[in-house]
N, C-alpha and C positions, 0 to 999 in steps of 0.2 A: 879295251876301253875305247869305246869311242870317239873322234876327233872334234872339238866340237867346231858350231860354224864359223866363220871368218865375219866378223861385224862389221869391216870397213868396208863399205862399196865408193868409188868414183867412176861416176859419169862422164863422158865424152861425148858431145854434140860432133855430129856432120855436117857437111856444108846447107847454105842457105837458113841456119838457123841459130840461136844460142841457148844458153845453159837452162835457159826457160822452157826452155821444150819438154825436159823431165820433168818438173813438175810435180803431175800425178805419182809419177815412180816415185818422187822423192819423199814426199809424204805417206804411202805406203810402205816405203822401206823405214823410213825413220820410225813410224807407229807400232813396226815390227822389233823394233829395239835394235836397228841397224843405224851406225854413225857415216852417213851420208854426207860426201860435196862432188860440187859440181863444177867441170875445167868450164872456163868461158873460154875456146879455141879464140886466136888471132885469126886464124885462117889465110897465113900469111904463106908460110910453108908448111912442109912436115916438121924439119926442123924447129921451127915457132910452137906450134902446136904440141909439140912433143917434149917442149921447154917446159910449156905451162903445162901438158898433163904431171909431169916430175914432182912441179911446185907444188902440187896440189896431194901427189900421192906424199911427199916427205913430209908435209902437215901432220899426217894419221901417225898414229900408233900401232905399228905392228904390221900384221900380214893386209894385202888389199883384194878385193873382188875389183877387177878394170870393166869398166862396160862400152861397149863404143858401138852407136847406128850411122849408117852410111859411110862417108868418109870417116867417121872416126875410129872406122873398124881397122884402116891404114895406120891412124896415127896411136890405137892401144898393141898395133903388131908390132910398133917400136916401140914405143915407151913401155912395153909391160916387161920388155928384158928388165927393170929396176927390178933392185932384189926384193923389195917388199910386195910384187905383185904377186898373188898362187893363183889366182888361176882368170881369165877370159871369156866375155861373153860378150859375144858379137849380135847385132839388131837389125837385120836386115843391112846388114855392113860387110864393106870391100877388107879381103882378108888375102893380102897380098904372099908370095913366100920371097924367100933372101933374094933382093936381085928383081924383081919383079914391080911395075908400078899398077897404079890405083887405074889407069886408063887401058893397061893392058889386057886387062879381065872385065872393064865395062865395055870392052869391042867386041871380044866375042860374040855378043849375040845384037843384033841391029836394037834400034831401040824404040819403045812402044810408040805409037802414033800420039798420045797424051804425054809424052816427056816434053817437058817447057825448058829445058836448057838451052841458053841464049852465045853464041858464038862469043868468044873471049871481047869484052869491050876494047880500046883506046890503051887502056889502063892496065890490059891483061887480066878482066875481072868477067868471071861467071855467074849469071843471074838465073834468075826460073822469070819469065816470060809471064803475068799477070792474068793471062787469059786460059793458060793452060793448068796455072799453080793447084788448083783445087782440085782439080779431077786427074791431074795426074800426080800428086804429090802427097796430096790428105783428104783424098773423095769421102774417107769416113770419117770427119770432125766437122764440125759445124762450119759455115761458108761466112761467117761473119768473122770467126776466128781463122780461119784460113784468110783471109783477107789481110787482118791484122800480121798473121805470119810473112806474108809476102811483102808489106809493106817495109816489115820490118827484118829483110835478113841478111844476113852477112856477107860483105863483100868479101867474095870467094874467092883467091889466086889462081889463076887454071895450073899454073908453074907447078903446083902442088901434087896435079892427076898424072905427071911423068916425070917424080922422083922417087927413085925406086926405094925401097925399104933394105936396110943397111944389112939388118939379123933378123928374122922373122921373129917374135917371141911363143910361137902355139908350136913350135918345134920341142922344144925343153916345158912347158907349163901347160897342164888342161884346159879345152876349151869347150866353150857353150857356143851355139848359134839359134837362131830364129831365124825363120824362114815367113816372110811374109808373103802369100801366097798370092795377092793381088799388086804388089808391089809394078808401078809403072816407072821407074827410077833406075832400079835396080834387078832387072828381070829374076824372078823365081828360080829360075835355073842355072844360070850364074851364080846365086846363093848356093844353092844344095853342090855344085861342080868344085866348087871350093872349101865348102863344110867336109863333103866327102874325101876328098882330097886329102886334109889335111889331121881327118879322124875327131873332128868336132862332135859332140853332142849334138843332136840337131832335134829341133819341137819347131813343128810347121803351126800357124796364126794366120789365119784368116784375116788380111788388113792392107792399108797400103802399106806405103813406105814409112809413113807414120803413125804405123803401127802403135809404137809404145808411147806415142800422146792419147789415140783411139781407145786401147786397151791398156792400161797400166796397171789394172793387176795379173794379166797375163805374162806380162813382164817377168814385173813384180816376183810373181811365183819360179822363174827359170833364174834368175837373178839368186832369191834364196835358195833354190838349190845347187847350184853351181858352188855359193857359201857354203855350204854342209857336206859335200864331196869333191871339197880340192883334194 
């Protein structure tokens, strides 16, 4: 007998943006007869972040699909140890192991000449840089809504990119990845060096970084199956 699929998905936004960013996904999942929410990260720490993913997965009934892009790919590699998560799917997201933080795997590879990351503010806060936001961040979404995005995104704690993650959770639980293959954020191969690594699922997308705003039923589709073979 077949297993059937996992209904529950929760969303995890990464830094510079919130819960709004899914969106597209959310209404494709939901149409699909998937009971969809979405964390608003603090983006204070890990720890913060991984408070509110918690709150958000003990809501649901029963087993969870965790989804997490960019940073939030850190913060579903902690919080998916909760016992209701089965399985992982990372978006062009930082997928740290025990021990390891979120800035140690974005050095590896120098970073694209379009990356608008702005040196920690006064306040210990990470911005995207207005002039670079669009072509290096969401070159494939419209430039009126990438505006809007930029205008509006999260202040980011850097404190957050070298605090290591406690227990990995894609050691013990299945995982999905996407690989955005134009991705100026999060280099391509940084993505696939740690998918591989860690014996991820991997479906490469043509996109940036924001990929699953561009494309959301590409998404969409790797999401549902990830729910169908936990």
């Amino acid at each position: 007998m077949e297993n059937l699929p996992i209904k529950n998905v929760v969303l995890v936004h990464g830094a510079f943006l919130d819960g709004s960013a899914y969106e597209g996904v959310y209404h494709i999942l939901s149409a699909r007869g998937y009971h969809v929410m979405v964390v608003q990260n603090p983006l204070t720490s890990l720890e913060d972040d991984v408070r509110a993913t918690h709150l958000i997965i003990g809501r649901m009934k029963g087993p969870v699909v965790l989804v997490g892009n960019s940073w939030g790919g850190a913060v579903i590699t902690e919080a998916g140890n909760h016992p209701q998560v089965a399985v992982l799917v990372y978006i062009a997201a930082i997928q740290p192991d025990s021990g390891e933080t979120a800035l140690q795997w974005i050095e590896t590879m120098p970073p694209p000449a379009d990356n608008g990351i702005l040196p920690p503010d006064r306040n210990g806060i990470l911005y995207c840089a207005k002039e670079k936001f669009h072509a290096g961040f969401c070159e494939d979404i419209d430039s009126r809504k990438a505006d809007f995005i930029w205008a509006s995104q999260g202040a980011f704690y850097a404190k957050t990119f070298v605090t290591p993650i406690a227990r990995a959770a894609w050691r013990n639980k299945p995982a999905y990845g996407v690989i955005a293959t134009d991705d100026k954020m999060l280099h391509p191969d940084i993505q696939r060096n740690m998918y591989n690594r860690s014996k991820t699922r991997i479906t490469e997308i043509k996109g940036s970084h924001a990929v699953f705003m561009a494309q959301p039923e590409l998404i969409a589709e790797v999401i549902i199956r990830a729910s169908e073979n936990a």
